[in-house]
DOVEXLUM-985011 format. One line per field, with one value per residue: x, y, z of N, C-alpha, C in turn; residue in three letters; residue number from 1. Coordinates in steps of 0.1 Angstrom, whole numbers, plus 5000, padded with zeros to 4 digits. Example, Ala and Ser with C-alpha at 12.3 -4.5 7.8 and 13.67 -1.06 7.14 Angstrom:
BEGIN
n_c1: 5132 5128
n_c2: 4943 4978
n_c3: 5078 5071
ca_c1: 5123 5137
ca_c2: 4955 4989
ca_c3: 5078 5071
c_c1: 5132 5129
c_c2: 4967 5000
c_c3: 5078 5079
code: ALA SER
pos: 1 2
END
This chain:
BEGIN
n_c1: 4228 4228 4201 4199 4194 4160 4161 4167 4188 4190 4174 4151 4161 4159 4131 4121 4133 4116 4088 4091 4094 4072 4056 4064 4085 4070 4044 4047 4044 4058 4047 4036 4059 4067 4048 4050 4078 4074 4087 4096 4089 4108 4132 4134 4145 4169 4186 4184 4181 4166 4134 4144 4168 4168 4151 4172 4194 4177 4172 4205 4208 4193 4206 4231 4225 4213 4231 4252 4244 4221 4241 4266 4270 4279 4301 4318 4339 4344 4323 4315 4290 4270 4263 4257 4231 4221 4214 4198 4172 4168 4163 4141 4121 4118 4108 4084 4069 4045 4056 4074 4060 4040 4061 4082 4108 4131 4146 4147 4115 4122 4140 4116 4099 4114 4133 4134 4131 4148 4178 4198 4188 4185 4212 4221 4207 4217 4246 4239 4230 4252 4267 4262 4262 4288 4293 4279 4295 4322 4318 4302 4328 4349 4332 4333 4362 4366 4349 4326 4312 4301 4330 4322 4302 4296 4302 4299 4281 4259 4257 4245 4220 4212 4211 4188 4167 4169 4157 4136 4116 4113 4091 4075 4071 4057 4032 4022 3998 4003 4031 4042 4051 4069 4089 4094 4102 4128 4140 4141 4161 4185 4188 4203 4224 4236
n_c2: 7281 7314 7338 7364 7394 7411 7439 7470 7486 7513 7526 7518 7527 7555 7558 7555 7575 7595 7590 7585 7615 7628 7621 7618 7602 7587 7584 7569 7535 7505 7484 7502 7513 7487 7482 7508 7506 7485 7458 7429 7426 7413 7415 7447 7444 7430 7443 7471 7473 7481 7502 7526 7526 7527 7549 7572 7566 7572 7599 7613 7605 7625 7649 7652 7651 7676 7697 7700 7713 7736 7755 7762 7784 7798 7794 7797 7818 7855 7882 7881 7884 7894 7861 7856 7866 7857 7828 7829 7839 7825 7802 7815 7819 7792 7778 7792 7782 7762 7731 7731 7735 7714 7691 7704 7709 7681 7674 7698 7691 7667 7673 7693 7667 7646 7657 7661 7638 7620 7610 7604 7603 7632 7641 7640 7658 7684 7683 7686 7714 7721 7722 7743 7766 7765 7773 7792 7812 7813 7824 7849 7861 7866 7882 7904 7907 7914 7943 7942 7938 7954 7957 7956 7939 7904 7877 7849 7854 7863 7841 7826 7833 7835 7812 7802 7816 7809 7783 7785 7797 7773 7761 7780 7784 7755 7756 7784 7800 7824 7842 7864 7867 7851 7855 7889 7882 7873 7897 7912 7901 7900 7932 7936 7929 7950
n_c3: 4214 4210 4205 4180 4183 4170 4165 4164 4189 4194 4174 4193 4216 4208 4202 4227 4241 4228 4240 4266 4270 4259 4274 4303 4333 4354 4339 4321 4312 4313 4302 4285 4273 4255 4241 4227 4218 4207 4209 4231 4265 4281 4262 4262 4290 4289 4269 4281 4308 4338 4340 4350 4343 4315 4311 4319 4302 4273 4285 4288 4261 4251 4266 4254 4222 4223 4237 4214 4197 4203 4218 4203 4194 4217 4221 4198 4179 4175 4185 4220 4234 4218 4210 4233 4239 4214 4220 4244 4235 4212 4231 4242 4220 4210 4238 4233 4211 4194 4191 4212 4234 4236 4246 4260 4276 4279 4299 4315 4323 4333 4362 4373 4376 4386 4399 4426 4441 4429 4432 4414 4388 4392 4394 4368 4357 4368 4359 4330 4335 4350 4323 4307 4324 4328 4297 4295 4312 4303 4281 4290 4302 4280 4268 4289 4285 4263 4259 4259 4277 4313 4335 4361 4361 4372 4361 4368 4385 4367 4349 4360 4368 4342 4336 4353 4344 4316 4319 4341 4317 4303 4315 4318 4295 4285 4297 4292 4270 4259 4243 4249 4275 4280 4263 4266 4300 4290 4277 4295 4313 4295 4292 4313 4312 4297
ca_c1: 4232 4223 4197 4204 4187 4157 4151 4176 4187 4193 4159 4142 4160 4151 4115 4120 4131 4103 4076 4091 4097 4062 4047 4069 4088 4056 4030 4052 4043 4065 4035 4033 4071 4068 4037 4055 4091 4075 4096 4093 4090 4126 4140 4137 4152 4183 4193 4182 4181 4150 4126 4146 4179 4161 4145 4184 4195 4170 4176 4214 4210 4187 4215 4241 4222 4210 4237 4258 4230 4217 4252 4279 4272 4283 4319 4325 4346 4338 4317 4308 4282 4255 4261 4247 4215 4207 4209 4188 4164 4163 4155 4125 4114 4114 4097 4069 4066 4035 4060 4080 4046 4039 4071 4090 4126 4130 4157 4134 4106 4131 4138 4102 4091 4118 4142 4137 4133 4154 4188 4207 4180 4193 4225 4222 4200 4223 4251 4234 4229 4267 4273 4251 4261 4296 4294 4274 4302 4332 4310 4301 4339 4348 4325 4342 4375 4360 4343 4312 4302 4311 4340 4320 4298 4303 4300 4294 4266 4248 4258 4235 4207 4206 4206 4177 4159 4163 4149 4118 4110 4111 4084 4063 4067 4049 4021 4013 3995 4010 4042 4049 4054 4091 4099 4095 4112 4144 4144 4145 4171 4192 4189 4208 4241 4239
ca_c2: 7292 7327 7343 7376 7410 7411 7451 7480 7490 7526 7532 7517 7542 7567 7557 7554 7590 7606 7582 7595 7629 7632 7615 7617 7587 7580 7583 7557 7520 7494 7482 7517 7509 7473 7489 7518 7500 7473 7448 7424 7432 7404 7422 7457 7445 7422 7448 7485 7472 7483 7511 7539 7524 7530 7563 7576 7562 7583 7617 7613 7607 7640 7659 7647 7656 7690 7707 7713 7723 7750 7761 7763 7798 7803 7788 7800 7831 7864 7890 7868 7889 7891 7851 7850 7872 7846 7815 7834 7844 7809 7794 7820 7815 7777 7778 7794 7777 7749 7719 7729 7737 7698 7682 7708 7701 7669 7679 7705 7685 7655 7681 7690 7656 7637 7660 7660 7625 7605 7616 7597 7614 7650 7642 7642 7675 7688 7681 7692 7724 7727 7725 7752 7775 7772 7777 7808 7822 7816 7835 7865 7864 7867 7897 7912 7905 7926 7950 7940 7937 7961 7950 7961 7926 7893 7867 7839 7853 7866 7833 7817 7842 7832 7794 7801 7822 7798 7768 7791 7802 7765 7756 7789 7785 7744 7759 7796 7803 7839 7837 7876 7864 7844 7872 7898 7878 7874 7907 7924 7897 7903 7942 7936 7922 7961
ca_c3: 4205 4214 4196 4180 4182 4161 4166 4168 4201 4186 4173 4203 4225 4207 4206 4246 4244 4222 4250 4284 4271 4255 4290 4313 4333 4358 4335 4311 4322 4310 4287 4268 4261 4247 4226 4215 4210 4192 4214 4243 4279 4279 4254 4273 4305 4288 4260 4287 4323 4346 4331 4351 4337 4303 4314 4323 4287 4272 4292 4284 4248 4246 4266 4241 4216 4220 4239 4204 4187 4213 4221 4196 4193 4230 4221 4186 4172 4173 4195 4227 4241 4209 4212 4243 4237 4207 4231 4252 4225 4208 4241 4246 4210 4214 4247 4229 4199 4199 4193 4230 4247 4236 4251 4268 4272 4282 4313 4329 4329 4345 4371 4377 4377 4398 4413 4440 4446 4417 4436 4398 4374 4394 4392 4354 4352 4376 4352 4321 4340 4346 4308 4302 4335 4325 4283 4297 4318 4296 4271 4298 4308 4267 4264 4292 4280 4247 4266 4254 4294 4321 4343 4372 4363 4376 4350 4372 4388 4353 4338 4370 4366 4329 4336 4363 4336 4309 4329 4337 4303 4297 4320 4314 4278 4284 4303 4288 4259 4258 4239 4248 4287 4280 4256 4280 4307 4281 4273 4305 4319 4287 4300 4329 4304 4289
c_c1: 4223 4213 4197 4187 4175 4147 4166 4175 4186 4182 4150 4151 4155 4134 4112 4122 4120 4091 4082 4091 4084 4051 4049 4073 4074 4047 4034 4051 4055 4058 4036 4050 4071 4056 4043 4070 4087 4080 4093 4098 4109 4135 4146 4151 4163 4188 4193 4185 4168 4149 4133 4160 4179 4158 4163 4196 4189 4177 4195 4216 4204 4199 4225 4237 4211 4220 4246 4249 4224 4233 4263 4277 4282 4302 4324 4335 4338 4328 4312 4292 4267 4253 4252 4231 4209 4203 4199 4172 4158 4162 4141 4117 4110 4104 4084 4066 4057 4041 4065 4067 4041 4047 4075 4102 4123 4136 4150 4121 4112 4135 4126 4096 4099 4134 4141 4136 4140 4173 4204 4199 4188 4204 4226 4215 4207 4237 4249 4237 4240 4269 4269 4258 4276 4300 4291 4285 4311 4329 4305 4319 4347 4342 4327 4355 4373 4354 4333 4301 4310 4317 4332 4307 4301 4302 4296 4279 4256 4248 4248 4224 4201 4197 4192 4165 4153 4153 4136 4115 4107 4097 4072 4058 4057 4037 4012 4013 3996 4023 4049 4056 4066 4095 4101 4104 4127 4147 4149 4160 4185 4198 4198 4223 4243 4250
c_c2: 7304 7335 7358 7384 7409 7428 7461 7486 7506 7532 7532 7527 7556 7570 7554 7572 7595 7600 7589 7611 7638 7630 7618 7606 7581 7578 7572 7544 7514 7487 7487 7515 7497 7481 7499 7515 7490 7457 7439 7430 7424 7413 7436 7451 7442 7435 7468 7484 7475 7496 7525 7538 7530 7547 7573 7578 7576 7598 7619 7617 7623 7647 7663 7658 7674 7697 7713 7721 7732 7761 7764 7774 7805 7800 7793 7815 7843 7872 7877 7870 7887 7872 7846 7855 7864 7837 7821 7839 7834 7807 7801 7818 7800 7772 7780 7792 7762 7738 7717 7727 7719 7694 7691 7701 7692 7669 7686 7700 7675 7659 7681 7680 7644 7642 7660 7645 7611 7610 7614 7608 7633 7653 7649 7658 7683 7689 7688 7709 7732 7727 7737 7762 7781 7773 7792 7816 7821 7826 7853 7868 7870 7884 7900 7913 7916 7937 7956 7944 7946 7954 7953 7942 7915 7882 7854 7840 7860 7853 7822 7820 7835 7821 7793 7808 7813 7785 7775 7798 7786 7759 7765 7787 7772 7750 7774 7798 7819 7837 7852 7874 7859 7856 7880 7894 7877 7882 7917 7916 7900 7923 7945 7927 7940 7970
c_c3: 4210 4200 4194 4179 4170 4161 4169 4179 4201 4187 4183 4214 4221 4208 4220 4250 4248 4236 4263 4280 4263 4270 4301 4324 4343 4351 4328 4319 4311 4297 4283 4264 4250 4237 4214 4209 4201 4198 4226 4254 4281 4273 4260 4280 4302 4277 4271 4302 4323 4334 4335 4343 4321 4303 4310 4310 4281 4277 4287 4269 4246 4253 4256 4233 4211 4227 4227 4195 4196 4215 4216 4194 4206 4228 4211 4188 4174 4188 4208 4231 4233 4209 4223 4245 4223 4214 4236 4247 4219 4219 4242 4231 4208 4227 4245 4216 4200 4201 4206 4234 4247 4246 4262 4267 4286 4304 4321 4330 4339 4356 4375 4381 4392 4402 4425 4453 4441 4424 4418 4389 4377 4394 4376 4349 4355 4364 4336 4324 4342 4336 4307 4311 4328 4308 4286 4305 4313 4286 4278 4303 4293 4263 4274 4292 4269 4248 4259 4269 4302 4333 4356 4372 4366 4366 4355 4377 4377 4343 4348 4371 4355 4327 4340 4351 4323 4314 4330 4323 4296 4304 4319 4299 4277 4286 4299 4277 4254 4254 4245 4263 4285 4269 4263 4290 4300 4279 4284 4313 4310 4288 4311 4323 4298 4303
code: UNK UNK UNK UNK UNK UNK UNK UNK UNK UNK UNK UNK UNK UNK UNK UNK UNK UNK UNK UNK UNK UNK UNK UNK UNK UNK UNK UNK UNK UNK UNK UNK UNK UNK UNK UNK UNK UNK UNK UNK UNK UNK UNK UNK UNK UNK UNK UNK UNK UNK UNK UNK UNK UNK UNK UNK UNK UNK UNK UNK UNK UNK UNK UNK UNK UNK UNK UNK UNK UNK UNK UNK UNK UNK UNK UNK UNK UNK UNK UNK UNK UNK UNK UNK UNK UNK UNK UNK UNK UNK UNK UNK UNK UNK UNK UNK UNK UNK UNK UNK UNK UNK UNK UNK UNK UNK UNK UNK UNK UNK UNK UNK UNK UNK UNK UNK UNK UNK UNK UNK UNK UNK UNK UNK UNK UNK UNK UNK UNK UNK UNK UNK UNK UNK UNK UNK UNK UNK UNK UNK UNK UNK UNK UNK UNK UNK UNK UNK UNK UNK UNK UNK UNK UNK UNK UNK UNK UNK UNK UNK UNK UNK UNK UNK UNK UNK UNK UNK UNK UNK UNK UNK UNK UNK UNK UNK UNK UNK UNK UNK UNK UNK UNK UNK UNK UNK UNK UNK UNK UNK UNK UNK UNK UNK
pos: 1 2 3 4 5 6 7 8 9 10 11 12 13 14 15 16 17 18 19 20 21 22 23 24 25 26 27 28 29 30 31 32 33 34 35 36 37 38 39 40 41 42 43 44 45 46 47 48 49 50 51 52 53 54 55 56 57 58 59 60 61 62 63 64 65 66 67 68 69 70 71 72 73 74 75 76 77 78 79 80 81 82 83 84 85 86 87 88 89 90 91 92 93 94 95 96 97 98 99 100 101 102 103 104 105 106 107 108 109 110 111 112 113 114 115 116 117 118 119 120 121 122 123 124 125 126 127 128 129 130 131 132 133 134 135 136 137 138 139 140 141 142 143 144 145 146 147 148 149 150 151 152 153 154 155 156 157 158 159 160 161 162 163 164 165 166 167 168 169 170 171 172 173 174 175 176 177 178 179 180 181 182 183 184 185 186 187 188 189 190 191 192 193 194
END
């Protein structure tokens, strides 16, 4: 007889999240998971696979779960253009707020840490990054439709600027104790939509 589950697969991903995305996936051993999930090293590998299978899990769920909550503004009703200068605003105000400077977003650290060598992990950031590239250019194509933006702008390449801007405000905002540095950078790239 097969013995069942004595631990939620659910919670323990999530508690695999919060551990790689407080650590990062090399600094996470296999032991700091079984400690911080609570569960056996068996359990892991039959209910997650290997630790990057696990890691990949994790990063997923966080995409999921933060792209409608960051971006439902970029899709909704109404003006497009002031939509995209909040995204752009909440991202620099989150970047510099002490709980990001802790974690950072999970995805540009996973970038940073193993783009350039996880070719699967970059896929997924890579992906992420297209949600985001194109929410941002339906939204700059929208406010030029409304002529919010001047037709003389390109929407793809300001919706690639943005992306490139967001992503560094997330990695400045981990590392500088100056919160006026990612404001300033938002504000003058936000300049360049007028």
């Amino acid at each position: 007889m097969a013995r069942t589950k004595e631990f939620d697969p659910d919670a323990a991903l999530q508690s695999a999240l919060e551990l790689f995305w407080r650590r990062g996936y090399e600094a996470t051993s296999v032991t700091d998971l079984v400690e911080h999930l609570g569960i056996g090293r068996a359990s892991i590998y039959a209910t997650f696979g290997s630790k990057h299978e696990l890691y990949l899990k994790a990063l997923d769920r966080y995409a999921q779960s933060v792209d409608p909550r960051l971006f439902a503004d970029l899709s909704g009703p109404g003006p497009a253009l002031p939509a995209v200068r909040t995204v752009v605003r909440r991202f620099a105000a989150e970047a510099a707020s002490p709980e990001e400077r802790l974690n950072g977003c999970f995805i540009t650290n996973t970038a940073a840490e193993l783009g350039a060598h996880d070719s699967v992990a970059a896929r997924r950031v890579e992906s992420s990054w297209d949600r985001l590239e194109t929410l941002l250019h339906a939204a700059l194509v929208r406010a030029q439709a409304q002529g919010e933006l001047p037709p003389e702008r390109d929407p793809r390449a300001l919706a690639r600027m943005l992306l490139v801007l967001l992503q560094g405000v997330r990695v400045v905002g981990k590392a500088s104790a100056d919160p006026t540095r990612v404001r300033d950078a938002a504000e003058q790239a936000l300049s360049l939509l007028d």
